[in-house]
C-alpha positions in Angstrom: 0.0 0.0 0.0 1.3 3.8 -0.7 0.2 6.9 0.8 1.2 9.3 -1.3 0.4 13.6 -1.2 0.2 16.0 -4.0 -0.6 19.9 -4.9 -1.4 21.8 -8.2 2.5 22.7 -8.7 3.4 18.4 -8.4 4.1 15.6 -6.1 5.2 15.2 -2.5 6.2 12.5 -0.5 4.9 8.9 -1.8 5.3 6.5 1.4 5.4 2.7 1.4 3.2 0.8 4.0 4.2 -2.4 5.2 1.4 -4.3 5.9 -2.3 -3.5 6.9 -3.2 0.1 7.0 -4.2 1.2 11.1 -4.8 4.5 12.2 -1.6 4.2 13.9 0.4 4.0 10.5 -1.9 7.2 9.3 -0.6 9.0 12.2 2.9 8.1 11.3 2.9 9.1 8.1 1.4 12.2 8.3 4.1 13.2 11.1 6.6 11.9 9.2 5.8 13.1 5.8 2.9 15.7 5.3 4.9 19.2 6.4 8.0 17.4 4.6 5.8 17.8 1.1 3.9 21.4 2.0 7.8 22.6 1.9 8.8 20.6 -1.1 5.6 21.6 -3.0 6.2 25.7 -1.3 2.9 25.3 -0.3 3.0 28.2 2.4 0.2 28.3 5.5 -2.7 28.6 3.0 -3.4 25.0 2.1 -6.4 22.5 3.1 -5.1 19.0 3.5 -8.2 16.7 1.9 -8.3 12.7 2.7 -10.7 10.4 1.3 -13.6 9.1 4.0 -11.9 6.0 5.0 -11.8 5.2 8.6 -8.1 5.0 9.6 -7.5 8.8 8.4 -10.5 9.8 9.7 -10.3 8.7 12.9 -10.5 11.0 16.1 -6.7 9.5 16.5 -5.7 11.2 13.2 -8.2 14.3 13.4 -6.6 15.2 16.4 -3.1 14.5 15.4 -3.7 17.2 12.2 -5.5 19.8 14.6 -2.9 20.0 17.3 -0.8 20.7 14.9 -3.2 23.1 12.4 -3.5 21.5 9.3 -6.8 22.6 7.8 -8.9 19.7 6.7 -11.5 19.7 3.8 -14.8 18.5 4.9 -16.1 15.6 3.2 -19.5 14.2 3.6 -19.2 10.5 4.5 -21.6 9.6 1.2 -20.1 11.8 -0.9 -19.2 11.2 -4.9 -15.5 10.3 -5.4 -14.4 13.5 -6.7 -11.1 13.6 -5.0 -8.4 14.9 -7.3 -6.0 11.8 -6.1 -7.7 9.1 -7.9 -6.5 10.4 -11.5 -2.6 10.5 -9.7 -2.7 7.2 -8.9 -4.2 6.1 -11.6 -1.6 7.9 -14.0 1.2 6.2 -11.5 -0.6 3.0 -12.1 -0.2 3.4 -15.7 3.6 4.0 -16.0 4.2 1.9 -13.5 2.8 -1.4 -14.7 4.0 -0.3 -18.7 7.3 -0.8 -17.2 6.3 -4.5 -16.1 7.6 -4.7 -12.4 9.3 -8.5 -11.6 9.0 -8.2 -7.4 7.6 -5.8 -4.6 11.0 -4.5 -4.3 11.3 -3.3 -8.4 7.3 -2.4 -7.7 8.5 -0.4 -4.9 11.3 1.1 -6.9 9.6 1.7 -10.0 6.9 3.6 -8.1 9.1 6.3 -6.9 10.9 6.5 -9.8 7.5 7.2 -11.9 6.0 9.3 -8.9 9.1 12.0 -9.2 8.1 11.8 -13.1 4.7 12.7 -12.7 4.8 16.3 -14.3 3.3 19.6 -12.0 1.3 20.2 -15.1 -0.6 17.2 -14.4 -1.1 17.4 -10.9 -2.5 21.1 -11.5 -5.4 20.2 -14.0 -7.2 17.3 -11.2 -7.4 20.3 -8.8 -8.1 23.1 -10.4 -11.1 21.4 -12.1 -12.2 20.2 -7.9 -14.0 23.4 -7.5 -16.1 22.6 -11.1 -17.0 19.6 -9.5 -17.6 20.2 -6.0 -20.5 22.8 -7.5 -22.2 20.5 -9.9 -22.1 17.8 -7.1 -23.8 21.0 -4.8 -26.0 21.5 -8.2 -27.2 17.7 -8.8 -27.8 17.4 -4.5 -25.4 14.7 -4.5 -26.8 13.0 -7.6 -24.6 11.5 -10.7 -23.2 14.3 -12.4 -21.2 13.9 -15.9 -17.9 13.6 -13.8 
């Protein structure tokens, strides 16, 4: 499993998890990696941190771990579309990754971090600044299917 972080101007830190995926190991990374990547990407004080609504990153464990230490969190209703600007990163990673035909978890590993620092700004930028078309025609549609 990777948990991995990006902005408009490209990627931050991608982290391998060993393992099952526990609260504990959200925690971790985000202490370990998440301010790391706001100063790679020069990201300043005005950014909002979003997560998808899966339990280990939203649990009072983690929520309390990003507001003791002020990380602004996008609100996300719990039934809400998928709409989350990751899901076309990953899936471009996914892409180059698996063209290049990994043997083992270790060249997997490798190759992921090797086409994660590839992954252009330019590409990062589009997925979120097309997140506030979406957000509104989500709004629009009251939660209903909308043509993204």
């Amino acid at each position: 499993m990777l948990w991995g972080c990006f902005a408009a101007g490209g990627t931050g830190a991608l982290h391998k998890i060993d393992g099952i995926m526990k609260q504990e190991n959200c925690v971790y990374v985000l202490k370990k990696h998440l301010k790391t990547s706001v100063r790679k990407l020069k990201l300043g004080c005005k950014w909002v941190f979003q997560m998808d609504n899966d339990p280990k990153p939203t649990s009072n464990v983690v929520a309390k771990r990003l507001k003791d230490n002020k990380v602004k969190v996008l609100e996300w209703p719990s039934q809400s579309p998928d709409l989350i600007p990751m899901e076309n990163v990953w899936a471009k990673l996914k892409d180059h990754v698996r063209a290049r035909r990994p043997t083992n978890l270790t060249q997997l590993h490798q190759l992921c971090q090797d086409e994660w620092a590839k992954i252009h700004p330019t590409y990062c930028g589009n997925p979120v600044e097309d997140c506030p078309k979406h957000l509104t025609q989500v709004k629009q549609f009251k939660g209903s299917v909308t043509k993204y």
